[in-house]
Short mmCIF file of the C-alpha atoms (twelve columns), coordinates in Angstrom:
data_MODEL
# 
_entry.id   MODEL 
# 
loop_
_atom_site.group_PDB 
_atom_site.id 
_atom_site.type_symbol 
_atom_site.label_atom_id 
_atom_site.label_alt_id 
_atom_site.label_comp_id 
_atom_site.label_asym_id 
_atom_site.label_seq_id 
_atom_site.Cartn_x 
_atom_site.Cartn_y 
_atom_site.Cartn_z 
_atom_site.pdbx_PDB_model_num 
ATOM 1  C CA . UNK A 1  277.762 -15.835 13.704 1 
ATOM 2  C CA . UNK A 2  278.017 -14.601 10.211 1 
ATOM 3  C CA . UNK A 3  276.633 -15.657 6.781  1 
ATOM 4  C CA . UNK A 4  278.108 -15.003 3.508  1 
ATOM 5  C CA . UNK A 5  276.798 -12.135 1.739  1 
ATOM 6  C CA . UNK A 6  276.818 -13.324 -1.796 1 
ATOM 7  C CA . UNK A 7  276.829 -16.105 -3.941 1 
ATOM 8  C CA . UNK A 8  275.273 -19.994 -4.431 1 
ATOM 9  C CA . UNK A 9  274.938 -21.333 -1.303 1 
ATOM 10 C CA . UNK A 10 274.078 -18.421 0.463  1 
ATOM 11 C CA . UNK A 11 270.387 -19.732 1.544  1 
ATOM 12 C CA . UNK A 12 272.001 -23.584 2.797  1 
ATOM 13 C CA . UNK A 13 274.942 -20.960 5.032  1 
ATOM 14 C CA . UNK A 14 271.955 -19.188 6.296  1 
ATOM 15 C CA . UNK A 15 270.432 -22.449 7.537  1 
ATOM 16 C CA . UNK A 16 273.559 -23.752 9.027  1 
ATOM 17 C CA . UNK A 17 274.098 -20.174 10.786 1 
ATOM 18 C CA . UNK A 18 270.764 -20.720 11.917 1 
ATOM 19 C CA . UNK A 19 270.983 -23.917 12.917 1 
ATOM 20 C CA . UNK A 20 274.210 -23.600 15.052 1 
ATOM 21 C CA . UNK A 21 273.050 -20.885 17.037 1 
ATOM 22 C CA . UNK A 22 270.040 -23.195 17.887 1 
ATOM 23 C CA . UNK A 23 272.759 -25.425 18.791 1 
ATOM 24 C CA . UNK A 24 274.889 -23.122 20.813 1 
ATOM 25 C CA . UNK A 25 271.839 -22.680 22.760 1 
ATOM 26 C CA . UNK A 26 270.991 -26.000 23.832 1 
ATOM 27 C CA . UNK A 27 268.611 -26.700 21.078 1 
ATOM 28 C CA . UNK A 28 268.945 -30.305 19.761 1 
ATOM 29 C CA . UNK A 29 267.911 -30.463 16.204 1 
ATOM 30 C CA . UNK A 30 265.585 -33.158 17.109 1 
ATOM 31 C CA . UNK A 31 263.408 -30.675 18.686 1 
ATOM 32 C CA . UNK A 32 262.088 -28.459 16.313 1 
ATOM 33 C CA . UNK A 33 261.085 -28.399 12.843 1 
ATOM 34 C CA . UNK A 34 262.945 -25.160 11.003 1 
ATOM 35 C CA . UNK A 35 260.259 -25.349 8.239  1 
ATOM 36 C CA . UNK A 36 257.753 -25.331 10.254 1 
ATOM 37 C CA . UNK A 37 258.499 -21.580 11.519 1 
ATOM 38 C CA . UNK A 38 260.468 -20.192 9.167  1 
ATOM 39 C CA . UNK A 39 260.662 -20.386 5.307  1 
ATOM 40 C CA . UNK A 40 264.615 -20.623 4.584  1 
ATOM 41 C CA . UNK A 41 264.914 -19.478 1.441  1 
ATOM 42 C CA . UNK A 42 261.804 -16.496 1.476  1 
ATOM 43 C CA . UNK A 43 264.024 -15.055 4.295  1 
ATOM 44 C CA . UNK A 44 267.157 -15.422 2.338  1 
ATOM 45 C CA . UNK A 45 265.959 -13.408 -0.647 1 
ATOM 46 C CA . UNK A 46 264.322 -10.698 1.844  1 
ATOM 47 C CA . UNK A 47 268.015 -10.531 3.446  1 
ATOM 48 C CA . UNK A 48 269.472 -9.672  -0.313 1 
ATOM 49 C CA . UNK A 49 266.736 -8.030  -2.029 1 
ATOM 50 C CA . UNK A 50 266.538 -4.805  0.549  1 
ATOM 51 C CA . UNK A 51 268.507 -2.239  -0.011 1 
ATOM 52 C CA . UNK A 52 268.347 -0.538  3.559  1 
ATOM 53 C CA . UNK A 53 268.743 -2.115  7.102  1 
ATOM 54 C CA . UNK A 54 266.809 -5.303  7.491  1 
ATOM 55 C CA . UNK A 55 266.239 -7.439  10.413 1 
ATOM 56 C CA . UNK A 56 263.752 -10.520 10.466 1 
ATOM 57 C CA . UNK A 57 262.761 -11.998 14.129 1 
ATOM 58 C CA . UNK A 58 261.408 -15.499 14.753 1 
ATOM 59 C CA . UNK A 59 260.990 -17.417 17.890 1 
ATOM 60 C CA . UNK A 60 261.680 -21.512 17.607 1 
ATOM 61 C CA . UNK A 61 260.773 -23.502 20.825 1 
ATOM 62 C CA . UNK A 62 261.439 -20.221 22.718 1 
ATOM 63 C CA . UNK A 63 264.657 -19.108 21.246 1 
ATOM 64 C CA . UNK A 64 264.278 -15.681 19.836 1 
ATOM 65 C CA . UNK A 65 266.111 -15.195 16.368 1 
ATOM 66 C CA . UNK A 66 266.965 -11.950 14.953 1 
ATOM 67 C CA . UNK A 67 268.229 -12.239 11.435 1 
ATOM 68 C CA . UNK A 68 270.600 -9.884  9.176  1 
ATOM 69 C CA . UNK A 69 272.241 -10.216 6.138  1 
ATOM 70 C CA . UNK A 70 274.942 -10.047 8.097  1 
ATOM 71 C CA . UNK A 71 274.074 -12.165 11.478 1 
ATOM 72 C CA . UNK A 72 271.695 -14.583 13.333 1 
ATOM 73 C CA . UNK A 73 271.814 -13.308 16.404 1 
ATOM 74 C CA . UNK A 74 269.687 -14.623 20.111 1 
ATOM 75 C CA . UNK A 75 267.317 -11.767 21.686 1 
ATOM 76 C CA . UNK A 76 267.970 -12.441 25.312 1 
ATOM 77 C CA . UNK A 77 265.018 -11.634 27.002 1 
ATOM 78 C CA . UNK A 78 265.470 -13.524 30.809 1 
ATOM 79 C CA . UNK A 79 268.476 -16.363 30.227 1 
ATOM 80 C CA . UNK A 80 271.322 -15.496 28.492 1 
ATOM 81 C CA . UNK A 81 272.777 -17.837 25.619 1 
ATOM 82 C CA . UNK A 82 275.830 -17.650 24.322 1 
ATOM 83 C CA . UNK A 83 276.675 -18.740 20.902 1 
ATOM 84 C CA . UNK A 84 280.246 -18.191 21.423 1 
ATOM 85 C CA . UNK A 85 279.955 -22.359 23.146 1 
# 
């Protein structure tokens, strides 16, 4: 999954990307709380204020995130999720 780059927006396409690969792992959005582990927009600007390779990681309900400006993508550690569902 990819976010846009540039532009209004960008932080709510962040959130969706976010949210869908929560999704595409079997994560109902029922179960979690988003704010509660991970400010939206803070990570937004860190993901277009660097200059040089960033990554951000964040676990919700014991889904591993790895964020880019370019990606959110799952760090499989023992069960593999796809978010090609």
């Amino acid at each position: 999954m990819t976010s846009s780059a540039a532009g209004p927006g960008v932080a709510s396409n962040l959130l969706v990307d976010i949210i869908e690969t929560l999704e595409a792992c079997g994560l109902d959005r029922d179960e979690y709380h988003l704010y509660d582990t991970v400010d939206v927009e803070a990570l937004e600007g860190i993901m277009h204020s660097s200059n040089g390779n960033v990554e951000v990681q964040f676990t919700v309900e014991g889904i591993r995130l790895a964020v880019t400006p370019e990606s959110v993508d799952v760090l499989i550690d023992e069960e593999p999720c796809s978010t090609d569902q």
